[in-house]
C-alpha positions in Angstrom: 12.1 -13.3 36.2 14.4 -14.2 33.6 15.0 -12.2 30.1 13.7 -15.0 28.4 10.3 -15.6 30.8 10.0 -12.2 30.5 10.2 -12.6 26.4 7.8 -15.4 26.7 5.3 -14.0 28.7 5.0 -10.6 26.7 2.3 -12.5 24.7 0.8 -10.2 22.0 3.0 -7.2 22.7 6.1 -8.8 21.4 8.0 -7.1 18.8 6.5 -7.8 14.7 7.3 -6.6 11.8 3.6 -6.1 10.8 3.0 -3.8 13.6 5.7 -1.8 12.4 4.6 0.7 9.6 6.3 3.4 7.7 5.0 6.1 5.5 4.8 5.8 1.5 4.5 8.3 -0.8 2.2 7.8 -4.1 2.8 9.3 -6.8 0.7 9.3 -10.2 0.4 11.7 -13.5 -2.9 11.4 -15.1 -3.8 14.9 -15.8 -6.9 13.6 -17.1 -8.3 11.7 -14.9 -11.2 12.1 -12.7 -10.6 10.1 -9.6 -7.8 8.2 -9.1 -7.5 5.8 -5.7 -4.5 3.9 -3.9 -6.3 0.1 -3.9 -4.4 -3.2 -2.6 -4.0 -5.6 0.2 -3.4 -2.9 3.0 -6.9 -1.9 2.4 -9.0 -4.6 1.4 -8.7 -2.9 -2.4 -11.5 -0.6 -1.2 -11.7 2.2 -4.0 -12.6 4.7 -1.0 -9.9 4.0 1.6 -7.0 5.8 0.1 -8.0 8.3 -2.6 -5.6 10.8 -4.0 -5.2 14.2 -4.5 -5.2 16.3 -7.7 -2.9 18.8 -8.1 -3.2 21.4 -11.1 -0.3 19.9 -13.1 -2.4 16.6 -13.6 -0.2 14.7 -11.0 -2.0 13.1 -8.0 -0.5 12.1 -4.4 -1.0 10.4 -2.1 0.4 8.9 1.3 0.0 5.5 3.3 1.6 3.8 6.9 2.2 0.5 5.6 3.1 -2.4 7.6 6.9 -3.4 6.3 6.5 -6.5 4.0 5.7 -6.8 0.2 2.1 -5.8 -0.6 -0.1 -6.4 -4.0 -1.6 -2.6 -4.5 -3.3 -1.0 -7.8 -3.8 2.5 -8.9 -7.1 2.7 -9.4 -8.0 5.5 -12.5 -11.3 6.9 -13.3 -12.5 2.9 -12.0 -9.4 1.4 -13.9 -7.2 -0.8 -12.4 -4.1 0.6 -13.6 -0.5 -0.9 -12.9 2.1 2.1 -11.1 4.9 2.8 -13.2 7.0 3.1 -10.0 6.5 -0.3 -8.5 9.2 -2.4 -7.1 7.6 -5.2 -9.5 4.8 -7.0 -10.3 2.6 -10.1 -9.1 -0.9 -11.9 -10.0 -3.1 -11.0 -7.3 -6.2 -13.8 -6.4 -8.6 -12.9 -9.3 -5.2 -13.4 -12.0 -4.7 -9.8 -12.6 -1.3 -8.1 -12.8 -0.5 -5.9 -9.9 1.8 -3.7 -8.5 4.5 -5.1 -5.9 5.3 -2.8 -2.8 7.9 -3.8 -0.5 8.8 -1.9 2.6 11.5 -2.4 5.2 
């Protein structure tokens, strides 16, 4: 079988970049804040996916695998969508509302 049968033939397992996934760290100070959640397209915006944890300086983390690409993600504070201040932009998402831009490579 050839290199290029063989490529072919390798049906689902062939290589994609959205089967790759790296890890991203969140970061967000809101030392008032109650709850505060990673939201976006990675996780179908589901408030209780990705929350994040408070540390006693007010700052909360968090940490994702996220399939390289650019992705439309929200912090969500205290039920707020909230735009992160650390973004690599920003984009409407379907309901018109500014969000945050990942992009991972």
């Amino acid at each position: 079988m050839s290199y290029l049968s063989a490529y072919q033939n390798a049906g689902p397992k062939r290589y994609s970049a959205k089967n790759v996934t790296k890890p991203v760290n969140f970061l967000c100070i809101a030392p008032d804040a109650k709850t505060v959640s990673i939201v976006g397209e990675f996780n179908g915006w589901d408030p209780a996916a990705n929350p994040m944890r408070r540390h006693v300086d007010g700052s909360w983390q968090g940490q994702l695998s996220v399939s390289l690409g650019h992705h439309q993600y929200g912090l969500l504070i205290d039920g707020k969508l909230t735009l992160d201040p650390r973004a690599n932009g920003t984009a409407r998402n379907a309901k018109d509302e500014k969000v945050s831009l990942l992009s991972v490579s």
